[in-house]
C-alpha atoms as one frame of an Amber mdcrd trajectory, in Angstrom:
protein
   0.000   0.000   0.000   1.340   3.673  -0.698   0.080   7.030  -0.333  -1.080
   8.152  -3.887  -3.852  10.402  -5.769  -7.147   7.923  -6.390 -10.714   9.078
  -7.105 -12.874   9.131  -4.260 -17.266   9.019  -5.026 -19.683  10.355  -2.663
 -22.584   8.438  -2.665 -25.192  11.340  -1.360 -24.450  13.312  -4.390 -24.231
  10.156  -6.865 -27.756   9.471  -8.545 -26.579   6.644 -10.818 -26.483   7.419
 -13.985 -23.417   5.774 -15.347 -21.889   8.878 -17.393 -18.572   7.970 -15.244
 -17.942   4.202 -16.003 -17.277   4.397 -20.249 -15.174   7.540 -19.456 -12.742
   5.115 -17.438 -11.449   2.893 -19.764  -8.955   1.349 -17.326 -12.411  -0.523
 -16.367 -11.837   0.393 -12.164 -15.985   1.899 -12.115 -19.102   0.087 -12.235
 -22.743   0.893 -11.225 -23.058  -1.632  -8.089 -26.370  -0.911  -5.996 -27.652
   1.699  -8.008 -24.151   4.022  -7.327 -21.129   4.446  -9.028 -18.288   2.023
  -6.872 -14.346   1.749  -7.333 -14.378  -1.251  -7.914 -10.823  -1.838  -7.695
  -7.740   0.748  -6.399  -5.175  -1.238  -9.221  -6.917  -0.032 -12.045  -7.522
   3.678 -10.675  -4.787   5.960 -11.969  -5.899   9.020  -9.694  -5.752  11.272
 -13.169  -9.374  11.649 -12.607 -11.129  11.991 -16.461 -13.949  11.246 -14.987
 -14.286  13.952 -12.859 -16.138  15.661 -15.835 -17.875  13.451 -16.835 -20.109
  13.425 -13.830 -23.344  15.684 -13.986 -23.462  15.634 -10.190 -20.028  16.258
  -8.879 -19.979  13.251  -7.002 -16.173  12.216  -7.997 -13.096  13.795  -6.561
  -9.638  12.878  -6.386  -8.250  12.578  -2.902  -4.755  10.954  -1.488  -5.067
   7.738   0.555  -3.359   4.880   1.321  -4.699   2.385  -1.519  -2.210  -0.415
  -3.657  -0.528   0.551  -6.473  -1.858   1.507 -10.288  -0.619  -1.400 -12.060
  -0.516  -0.521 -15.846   0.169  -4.164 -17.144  -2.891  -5.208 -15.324  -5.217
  -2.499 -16.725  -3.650  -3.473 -20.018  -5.216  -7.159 -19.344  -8.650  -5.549
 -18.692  -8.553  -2.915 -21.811  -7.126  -5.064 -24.595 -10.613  -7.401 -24.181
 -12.987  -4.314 -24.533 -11.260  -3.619 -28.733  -9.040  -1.296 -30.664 -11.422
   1.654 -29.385 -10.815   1.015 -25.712  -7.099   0.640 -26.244  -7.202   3.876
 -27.901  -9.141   5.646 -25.703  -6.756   4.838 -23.091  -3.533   5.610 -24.717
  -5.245   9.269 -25.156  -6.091   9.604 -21.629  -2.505   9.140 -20.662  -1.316
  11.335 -23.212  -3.533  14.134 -22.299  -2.760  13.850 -18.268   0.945  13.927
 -18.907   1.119  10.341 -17.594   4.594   9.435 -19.471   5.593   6.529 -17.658
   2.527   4.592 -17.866   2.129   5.278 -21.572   5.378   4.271 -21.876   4.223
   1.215 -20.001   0.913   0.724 -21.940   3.104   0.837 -25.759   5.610  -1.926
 -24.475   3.005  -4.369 -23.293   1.081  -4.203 -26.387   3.879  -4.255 -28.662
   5.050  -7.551 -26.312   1.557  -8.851 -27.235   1.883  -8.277 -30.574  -0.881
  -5.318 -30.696  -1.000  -2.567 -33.101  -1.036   1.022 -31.220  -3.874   3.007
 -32.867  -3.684   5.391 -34.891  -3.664   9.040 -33.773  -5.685  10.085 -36.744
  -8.750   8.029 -36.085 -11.985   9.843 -35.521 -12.274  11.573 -32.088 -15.712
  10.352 -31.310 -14.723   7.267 -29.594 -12.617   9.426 -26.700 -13.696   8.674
 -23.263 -11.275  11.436 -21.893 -12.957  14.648 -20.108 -12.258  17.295 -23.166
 -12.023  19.771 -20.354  -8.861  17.788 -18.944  -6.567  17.519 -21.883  -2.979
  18.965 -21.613  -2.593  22.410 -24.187   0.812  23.804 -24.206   0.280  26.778
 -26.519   2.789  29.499 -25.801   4.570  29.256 -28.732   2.163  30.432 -30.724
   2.850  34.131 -32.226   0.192  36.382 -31.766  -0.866  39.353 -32.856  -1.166
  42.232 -30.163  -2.493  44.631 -32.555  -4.961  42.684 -34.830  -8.090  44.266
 -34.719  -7.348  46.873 -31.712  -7.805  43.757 -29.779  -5.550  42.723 -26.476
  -5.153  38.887 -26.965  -5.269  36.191 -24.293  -1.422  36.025 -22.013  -3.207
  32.042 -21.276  -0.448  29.685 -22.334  -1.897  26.053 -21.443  -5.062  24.010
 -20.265  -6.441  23.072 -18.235  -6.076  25.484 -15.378  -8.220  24.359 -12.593
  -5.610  23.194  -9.900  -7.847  19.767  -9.633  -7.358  19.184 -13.018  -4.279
  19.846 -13.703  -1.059  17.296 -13.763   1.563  19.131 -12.079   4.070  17.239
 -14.253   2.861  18.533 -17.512   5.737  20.507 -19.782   4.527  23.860 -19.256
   4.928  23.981 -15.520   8.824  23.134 -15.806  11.073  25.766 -15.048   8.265
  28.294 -14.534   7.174  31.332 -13.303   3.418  30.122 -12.006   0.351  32.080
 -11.097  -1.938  30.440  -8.699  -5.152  32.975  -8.816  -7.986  32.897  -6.708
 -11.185  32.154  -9.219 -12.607  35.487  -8.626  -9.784  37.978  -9.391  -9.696
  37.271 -13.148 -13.475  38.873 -12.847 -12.004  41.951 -10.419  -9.007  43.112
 -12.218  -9.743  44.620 -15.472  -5.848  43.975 -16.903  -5.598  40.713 -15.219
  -4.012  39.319 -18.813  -1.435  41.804 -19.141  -0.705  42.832 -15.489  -0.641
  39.447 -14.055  -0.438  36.322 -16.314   1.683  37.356 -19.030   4.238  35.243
 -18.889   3.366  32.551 -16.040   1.770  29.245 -16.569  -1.926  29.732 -14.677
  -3.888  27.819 -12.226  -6.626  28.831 -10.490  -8.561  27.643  -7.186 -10.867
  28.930  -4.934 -10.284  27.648  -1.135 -13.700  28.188   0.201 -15.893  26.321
  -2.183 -13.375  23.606  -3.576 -13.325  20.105  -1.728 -10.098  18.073  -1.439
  -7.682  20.799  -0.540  -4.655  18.496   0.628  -4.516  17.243  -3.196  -4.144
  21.233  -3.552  -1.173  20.479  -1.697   0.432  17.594  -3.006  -0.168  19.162
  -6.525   2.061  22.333  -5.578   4.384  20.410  -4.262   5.433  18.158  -6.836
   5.337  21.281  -9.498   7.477  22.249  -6.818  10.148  19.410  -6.040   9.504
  17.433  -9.308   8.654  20.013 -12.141  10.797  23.046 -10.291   8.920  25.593
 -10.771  10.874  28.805 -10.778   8.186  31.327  -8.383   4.856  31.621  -7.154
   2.876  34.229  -7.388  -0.236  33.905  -5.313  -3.441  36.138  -6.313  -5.920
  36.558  -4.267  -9.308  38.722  -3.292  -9.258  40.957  -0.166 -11.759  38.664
   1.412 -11.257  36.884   4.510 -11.781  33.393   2.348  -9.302  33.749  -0.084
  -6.315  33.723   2.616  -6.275  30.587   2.988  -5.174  30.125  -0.837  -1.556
  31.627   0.472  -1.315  29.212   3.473  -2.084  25.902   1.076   0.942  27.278
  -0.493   2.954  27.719   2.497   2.262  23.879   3.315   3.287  22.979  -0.174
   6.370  24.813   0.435   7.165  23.324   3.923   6.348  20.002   2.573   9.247
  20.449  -0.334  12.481  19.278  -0.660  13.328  22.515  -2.630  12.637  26.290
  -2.027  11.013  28.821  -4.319   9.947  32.848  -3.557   6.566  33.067  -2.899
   4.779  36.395  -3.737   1.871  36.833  -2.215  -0.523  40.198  -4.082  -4.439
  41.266  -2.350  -6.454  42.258  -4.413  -9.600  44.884  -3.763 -13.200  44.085
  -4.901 -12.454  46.936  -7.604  -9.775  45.489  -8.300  -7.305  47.563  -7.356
  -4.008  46.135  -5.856  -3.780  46.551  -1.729  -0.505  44.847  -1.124   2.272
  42.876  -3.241   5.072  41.164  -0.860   7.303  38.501  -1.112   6.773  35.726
   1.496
């Protein structure tokens, strides 16, 4: 048994409906009793793509002790279901940054004599959350000008702090901006004053659940994908603090240190204070 990320159901808010189970292709879901049950911890990966694929935000990711994601056995369980399956999976990896078990996935069919899909096969038969998949766009050029228009400073998706894999490429080496959900909505230059040129997550730490994976998230884009600083935006408002202590546990929790900056903002979006921590 180890401490790692798995998905965690809550059965008050689960009605049923089964939108989770074909959106896990690793096969570790099934409706049991008229609820959505993990039905095994070896075939949950903790990536969580099926986090949006539930209508009544009954799945979360949380870090417990459970056994360890076995890839080779998940492998067993997906080449059965076809070619579709297989390729489903193989996305779902790709898009959550999960090298090492793709890596994983490849060898055993290729050991089995399998063909790896094709990347240019029709989309329709992803079970992925769209909303989940890793975007690294900041090289594209854009234009500044075009139209009298200021263009977006967002370099990647997703940005949700749940969602995102705090080993994916654009966190490496980077200058990050972990923004409190309202300030975007407060500060009328947010783009230009504040996210041009960090990678972006946001979080708010009065209405999300599951705030110690809020941890363990910082902290391995800390220790594993050294990020260079971390600029923490937040509202005025005596909920939004605690945004700046989650990253002060991160921190504590880290083998490495980074500068924290911590910036308040007003509800009219004016800035009340900018420090380093």
């Amino acid at each position: 048994m180890v401490q790692r990320d798995i998905i965690k159901i809550n059965e008050d808010k689960c009605n049923g409906c089964g939108l989770c189970v074909p959106n896990c292709p690793e096969g570790a879901l099934q409706i049991i009793d008229g609820k959505a049950r993990l039905v095994s911890d070896l075939f949950c990966d903790g990536l969580g793509a099926c986090i949006g694929n539930c209508p009544e935000g009954a799945i979360s990711v949380e870090k417990r002790e459970a056994e360890e994601y076995d890839e080779k056995k998940v492998m067993e369980n997906i080449i059965k279901q076809g070619k579709n399956t297989i390729k489903a999976h193989l996305e779902h990896l790709e898009n959550h940054g999960a090298d090492k078990y793709l890596k994983e996935a490849k060898d055993f069919l290729k050991e089995r004599g399998i063909d790896i899909p094709e990347k240019k096969e029709s989309t329709k038969t992803r079970s992925f959350c769209p909303g989940s998949k890793i975007m690294d766009f900041s090289r594209e050029e854009k234009n500044q000008n075009e139209g009298g228009k200021r263009t977006s400073e967002l370099k990647q998706w997703p940005i949700q702090l749940h969602l995102v894999s705090p080993n994916a490429p654009y966190f490496v080496g980077k200058d990050v901006l972990l923004a409190a959900d309202c300030t975007a909505f407060s500060i009328g230059d947010f783009h230009k004053d504040f996210l041009k040129g960090k990678t972006l997550i946001i979080a708010c730490p009065k209405l999300d659940s599951n705030i110690d994976v809020y941890v363990e998230k910082l902290r391995k884009m800390i220790d594993e994908s050294r990020i260079n600083t971390l600029t923490v935006l937040v509202m005025e408002v005596p909920c939004c603090s605690s945004l700046l202590q989650i990253a002060k546990k991160a921190l504590n929790s880290a083998s490495r240190k980074i500068p924290i900056k911590l910036i308040v903002v007003g509800l009219n979006g004016e800035v009340l204070t900018e420090e380093w921590i």
